[in-house]
C-alpha positions as CSV (number, residue, x, y, z in Angstrom):
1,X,25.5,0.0,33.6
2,X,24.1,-3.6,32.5
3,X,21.1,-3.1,33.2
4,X,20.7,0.4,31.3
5,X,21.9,-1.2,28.3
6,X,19.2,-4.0,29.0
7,X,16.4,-1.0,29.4
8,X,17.9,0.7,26.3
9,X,17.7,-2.0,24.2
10,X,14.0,-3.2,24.8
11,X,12.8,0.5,24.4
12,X,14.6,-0.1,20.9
13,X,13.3,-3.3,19.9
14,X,9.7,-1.8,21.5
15,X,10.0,1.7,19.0
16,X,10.9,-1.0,16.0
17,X,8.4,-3.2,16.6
18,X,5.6,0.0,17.1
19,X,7.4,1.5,13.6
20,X,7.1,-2.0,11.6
21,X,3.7,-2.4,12.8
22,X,2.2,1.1,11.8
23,X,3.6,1.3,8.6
24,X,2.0,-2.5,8.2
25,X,-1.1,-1.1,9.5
26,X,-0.9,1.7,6.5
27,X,0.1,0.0,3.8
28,X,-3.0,-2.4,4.5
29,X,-5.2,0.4,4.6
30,X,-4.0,2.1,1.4
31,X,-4.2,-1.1,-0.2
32,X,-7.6,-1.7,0.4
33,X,-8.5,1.7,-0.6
34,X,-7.0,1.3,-3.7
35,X,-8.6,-2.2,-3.9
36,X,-11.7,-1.0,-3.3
37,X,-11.3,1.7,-5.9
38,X,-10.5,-0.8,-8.8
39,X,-13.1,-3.1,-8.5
40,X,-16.0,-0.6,-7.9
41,X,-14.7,0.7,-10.8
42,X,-14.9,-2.4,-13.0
43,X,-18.4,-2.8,-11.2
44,X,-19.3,0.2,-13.0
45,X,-18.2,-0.6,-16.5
46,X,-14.8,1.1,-16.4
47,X,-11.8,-0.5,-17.9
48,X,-10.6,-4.0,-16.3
49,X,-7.3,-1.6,-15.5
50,X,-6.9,1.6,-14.3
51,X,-3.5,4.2,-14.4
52,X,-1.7,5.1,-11.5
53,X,-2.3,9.0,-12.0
54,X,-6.1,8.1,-11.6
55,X,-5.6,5.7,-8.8
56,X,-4.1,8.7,-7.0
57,X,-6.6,11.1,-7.8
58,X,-9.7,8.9,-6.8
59,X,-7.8,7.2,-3.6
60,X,-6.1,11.0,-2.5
61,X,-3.0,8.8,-2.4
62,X,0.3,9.9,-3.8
63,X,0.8,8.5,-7.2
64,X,4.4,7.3,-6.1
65,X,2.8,5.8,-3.4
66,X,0.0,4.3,-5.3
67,X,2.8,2.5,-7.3
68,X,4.7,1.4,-4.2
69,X,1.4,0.0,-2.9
70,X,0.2,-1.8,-6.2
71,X,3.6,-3.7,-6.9
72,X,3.7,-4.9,-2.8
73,X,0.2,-6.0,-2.8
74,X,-0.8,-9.5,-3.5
75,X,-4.4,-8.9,-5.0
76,X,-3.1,-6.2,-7.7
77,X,-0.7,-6.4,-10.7
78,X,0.3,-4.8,-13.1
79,X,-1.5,-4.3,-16.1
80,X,0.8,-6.4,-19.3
81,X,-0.8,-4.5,-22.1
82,X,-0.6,-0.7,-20.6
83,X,2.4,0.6,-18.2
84,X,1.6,2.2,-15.2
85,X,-1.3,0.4,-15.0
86,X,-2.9,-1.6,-12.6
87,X,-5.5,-4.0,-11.9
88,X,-6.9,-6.6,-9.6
89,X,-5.9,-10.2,-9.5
């Protein structure tokens, strides 16, 4: 009986750690989409900030996503003069 417990609770702690570590895996790919969005597109002229909606359409992320992304990520804020706006640092 101990030792089922033992077995159950590294295959939980081994499904967490697989769970924590793909959804750090997307967000770092998302963010660096959307990184990679925002300053090509201040390399091209575009304004220093860009919305969320077109964030989302260039990226093909979800704009609620987008938004989640942009306020967890350390190399993009928010955009003082213009809501729902975001930039990079």
């Amino acid at each position: 009986m101990k030792s089922e417990l033992t077995i159950a609770f590294v295959v939980l702690v081994a499904v967490a750690g697989h769970v924590a570590l793909y959804r750090w895996v997307k967000f770092k790919v998302q963010e660096g989409v959307i990184l990679k969005f925002l300053r090509e597109a201040r390399e091209q002229g575009a304004a220093n900030s860009q919305h969320v909606d077109a964030i989302a359409a260039h990226t093909e992320i979800v704009a609620k996503r987008v938004a989640v992304v942009c306020r967890k990520s350390a190399g993009i804020e928010p955009d003082p003069h213009s809501a729902s706006s975001w930039r990079t640092r």
